[in-house]
N, C-alpha and C positions, 0 to 999 in steps of 0.2 A: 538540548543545548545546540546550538549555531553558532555558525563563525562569518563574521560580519567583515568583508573584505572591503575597503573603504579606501579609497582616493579623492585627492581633493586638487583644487585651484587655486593661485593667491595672486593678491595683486602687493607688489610692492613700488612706491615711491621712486620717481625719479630722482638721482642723485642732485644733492644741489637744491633740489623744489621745496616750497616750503614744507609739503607734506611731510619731507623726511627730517626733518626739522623738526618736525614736533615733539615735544614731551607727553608720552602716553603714561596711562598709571600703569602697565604693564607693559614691558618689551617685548615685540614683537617681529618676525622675521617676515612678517606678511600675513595682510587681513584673505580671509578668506571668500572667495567667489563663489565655488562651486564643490558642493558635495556630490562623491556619486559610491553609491554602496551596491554589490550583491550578495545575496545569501548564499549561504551553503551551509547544506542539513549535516545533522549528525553522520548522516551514512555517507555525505562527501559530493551529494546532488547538487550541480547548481539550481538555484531558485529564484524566486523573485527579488526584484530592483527598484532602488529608490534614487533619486536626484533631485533638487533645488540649488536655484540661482540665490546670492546672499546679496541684499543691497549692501556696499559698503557705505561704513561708518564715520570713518578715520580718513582714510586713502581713498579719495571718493574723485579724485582723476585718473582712469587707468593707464596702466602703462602701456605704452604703443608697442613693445615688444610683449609683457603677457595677453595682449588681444592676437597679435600676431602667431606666438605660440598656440595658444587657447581657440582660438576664434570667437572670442567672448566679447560682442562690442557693449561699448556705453548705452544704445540703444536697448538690445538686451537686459543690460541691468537695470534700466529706467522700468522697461514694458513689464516685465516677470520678473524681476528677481524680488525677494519679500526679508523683513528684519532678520540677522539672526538668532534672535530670541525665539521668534517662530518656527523658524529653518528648524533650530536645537530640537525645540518642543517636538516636531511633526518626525526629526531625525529620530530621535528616542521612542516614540514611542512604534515608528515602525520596526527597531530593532527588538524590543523587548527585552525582558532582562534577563535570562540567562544567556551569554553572547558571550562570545570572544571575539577583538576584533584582530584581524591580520591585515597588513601595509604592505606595500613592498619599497622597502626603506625605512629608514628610520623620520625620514622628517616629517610625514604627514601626522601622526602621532602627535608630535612636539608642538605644531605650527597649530594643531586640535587643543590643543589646553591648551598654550598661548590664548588662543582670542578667548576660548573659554571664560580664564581666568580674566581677562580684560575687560569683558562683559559682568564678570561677577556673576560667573552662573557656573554649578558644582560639576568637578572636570572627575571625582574619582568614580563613573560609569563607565569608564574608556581604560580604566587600570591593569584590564586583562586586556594584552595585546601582546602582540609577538611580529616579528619582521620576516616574513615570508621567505625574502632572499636567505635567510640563513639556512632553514628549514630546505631550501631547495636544494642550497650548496651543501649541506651535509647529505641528500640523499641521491645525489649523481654525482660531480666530480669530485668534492669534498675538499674545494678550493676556499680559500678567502677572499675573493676578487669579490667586489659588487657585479653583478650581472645586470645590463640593460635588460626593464622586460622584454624587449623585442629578441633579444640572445638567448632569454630562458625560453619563450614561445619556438624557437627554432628549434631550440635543444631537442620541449615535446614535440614538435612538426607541429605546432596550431598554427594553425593561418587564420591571420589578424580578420576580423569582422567589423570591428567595430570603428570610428576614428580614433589616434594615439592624440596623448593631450588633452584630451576628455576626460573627465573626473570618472563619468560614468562608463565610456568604451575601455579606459584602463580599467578601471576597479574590473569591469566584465573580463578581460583576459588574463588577468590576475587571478580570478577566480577558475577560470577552466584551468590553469596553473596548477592552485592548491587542490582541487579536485584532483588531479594525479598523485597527488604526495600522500602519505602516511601524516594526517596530521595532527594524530592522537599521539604518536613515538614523537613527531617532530616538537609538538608542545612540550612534551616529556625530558624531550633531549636538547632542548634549547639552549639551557647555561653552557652546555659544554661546545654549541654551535657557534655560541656569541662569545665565547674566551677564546675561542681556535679563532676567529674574523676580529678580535681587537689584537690577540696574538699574531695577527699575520698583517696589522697596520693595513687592513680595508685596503687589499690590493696586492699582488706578487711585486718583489723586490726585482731590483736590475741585476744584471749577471756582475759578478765580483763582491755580493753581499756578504760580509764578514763576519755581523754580530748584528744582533736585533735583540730590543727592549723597550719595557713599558713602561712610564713613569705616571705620576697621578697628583692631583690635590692641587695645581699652581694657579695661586690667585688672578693672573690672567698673563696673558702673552709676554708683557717682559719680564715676567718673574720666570717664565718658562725657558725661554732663552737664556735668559741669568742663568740660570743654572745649567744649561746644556753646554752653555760655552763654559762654566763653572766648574763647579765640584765636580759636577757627572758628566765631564770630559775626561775619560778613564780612556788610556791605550789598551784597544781589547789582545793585543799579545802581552806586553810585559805589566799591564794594571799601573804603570805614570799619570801624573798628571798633563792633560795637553792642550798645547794654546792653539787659541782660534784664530781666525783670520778675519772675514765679514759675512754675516749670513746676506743671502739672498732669496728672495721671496720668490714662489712659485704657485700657481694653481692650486687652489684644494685645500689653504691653508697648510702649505708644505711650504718649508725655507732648508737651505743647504750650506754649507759652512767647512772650510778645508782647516783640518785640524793637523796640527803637529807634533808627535811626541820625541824627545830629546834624544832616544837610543830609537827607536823603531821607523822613523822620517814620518811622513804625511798619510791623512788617511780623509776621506769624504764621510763627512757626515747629512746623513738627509732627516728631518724632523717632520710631523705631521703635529698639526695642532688640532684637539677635540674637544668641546666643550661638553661638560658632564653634566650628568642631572640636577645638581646641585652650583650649578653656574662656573666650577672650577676647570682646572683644563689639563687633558689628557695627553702623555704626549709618547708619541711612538716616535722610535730613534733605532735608524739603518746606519750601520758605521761600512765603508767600502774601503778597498782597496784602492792607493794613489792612482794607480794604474786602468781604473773601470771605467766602461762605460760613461758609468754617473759621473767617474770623478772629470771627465772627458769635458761633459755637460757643463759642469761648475768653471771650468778653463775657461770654457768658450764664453760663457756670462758674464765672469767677472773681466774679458776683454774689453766687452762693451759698456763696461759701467762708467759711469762718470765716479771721478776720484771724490774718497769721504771728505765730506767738510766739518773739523773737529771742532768744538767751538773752546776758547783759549778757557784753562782753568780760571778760579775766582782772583787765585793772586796774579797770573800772566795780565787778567783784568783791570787789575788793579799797577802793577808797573806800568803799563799803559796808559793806564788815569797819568797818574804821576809823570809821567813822558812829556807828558801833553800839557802840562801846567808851566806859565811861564815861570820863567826865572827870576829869583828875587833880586830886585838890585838894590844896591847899598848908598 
């Protein structure tokens, strides 16, 4: 058995362009450029490596920031890159089949069956897979933070070889990475790796964190809110119900929201929003202290906002209609 340490590249659609505009038969978060895979044997060797360029299919403009990232030009894709049916087939069978593969991250995984499935070509070869970062964080700091791999390489003292942003030089120091790790105990001890890092909202909280929790299942982002300003706006000292104010959106799919309970005064609420395997959304929830850091943050944002604009209920709509109609005369 092997473990197939796997990074990729994607192109996504410039905003506004027709390409992002299209209706694909699958959604997806970005067509795929560039595979780049290392082995690593049973006993934890790194080994041989595999890489191909993917002509795109879809999104067949690239974007002038992933060339930029990437250093992947049009030119490149035109001269060597080859279909991904090919790419898949030539992928597969260098892997072989007893494998497991390891990411570092979660999205390379996700964006791998995305196109997969978009192709119509069978995604359950890739089902043993595990997120590398987690496996590392449990066996040196035993943090929740995502770790840049350039943080984790520093942590071992590797020095970088390869180029970053490479499918293939990542996947490579990714793998001298997992080479140091136990990665028989860390496959083992995975669930309990991945519930302490969805437990810890993918990241350390600000100083004044007061209450942290997990919520699951909401049909998408305003049903998720609905309910955080909602029902599950509980005051975490005396358990009241508490009203909101205006969420504000931040990086990361993170929005923040000053809540008020009737006997305890204010509190900062900060939410992350995750989409789960099953298309629904995850939603981690920091409650702070009026007084923190965060809630400092949320002051200072909602300074600058421009005032909401409500739009008038159906009947304010309707007196208005009728406002506006001339008067009958007799």
């Amino acid at each position: 058995m092997d473990y197939i340490v796997l990074d990729m590249e994607w192109n996504q659609p410039w905003p506004g362009s027709p390409s992002s505009k299209k209706v694909l038969p699958v959604q997806i978060r970005g067509e795929i450029l560039q595979i780049g895979a290392v082995r690593v044997t049973e006993d934890q060797q790194v080994a041989d490596e595999f890489q191909v360029l993917i002509k795109p299919k879809y999104y067949k403009r690239l974007n002038r920031r992933v060339s930029k990232l990437t250093g992947i030009k049009e030119s490149d894709l035109k001269e060597r890159a080859v279909p991904m049916t090919e790419a898949i087939r030539d992928f597969r069978a260098w892997c072989g089949n007893d494998v497991i593969f390891l990411t570092w991250g979660f999205d390379d995984i996700t964006i791998l069956r995305e196109n997969l499935q978009l192709y119509g070509l069978d995604d359950g070869w890739v089902n043993r897979w595990y997120n590398a970062q987690m496996i590392f964080n449990a066996q040196t700091d035993g943090s929740n933070a995502q770790k840049a791999l350039k943080t984790a390489m520093e942590i071992f003292e590797i020095e970088p070889s390869r180029p970053a942003h490479d499918a293939l030089g990542d996947a490579y120091h990714t793998a001298l990475i997992c080479a140091r790790l136990d990665l028989k105990k860390g496959t083992r001890e995975y669930e309990d790796a991945l519930k302490s890092h969805v437990n810890g909202f993918h990241g350390a909280e600000l100083p004044g964190c007061i209450s942290r929790k997990v919520f699951y299942d909401y049909a998408d982002k305003k049903a998720a809110l609905g309910a955080m300003s909602g029902k599950e706006n509980i005051c975490p000292t005396c358990g009241k119900h508490m009203e909101g104010t205006r969420w504000f959106s931040q990086p990361g799919k993170r929005y923040m929201d000053l809540a008020t309970c009737p006997d305890c005064g204010k509190f900062l609420i900060r939410v992350r929003l995750s989409e789960q395997p099953d298309g629904t959304i995850r939603v981690s929830r920091l409650t702070y202290e009026a007084t923190s850091e965060a809630a400092e943050a949320y002051a200072r944002r909602a300074d600058k906002a421009e005032p909401e604009v409500r739009r008038p209920s159906g009947a304010q709509q309707r007196r208005r209609r009728r406002s506006r109609l001339p008067e009958k005369k007799d």
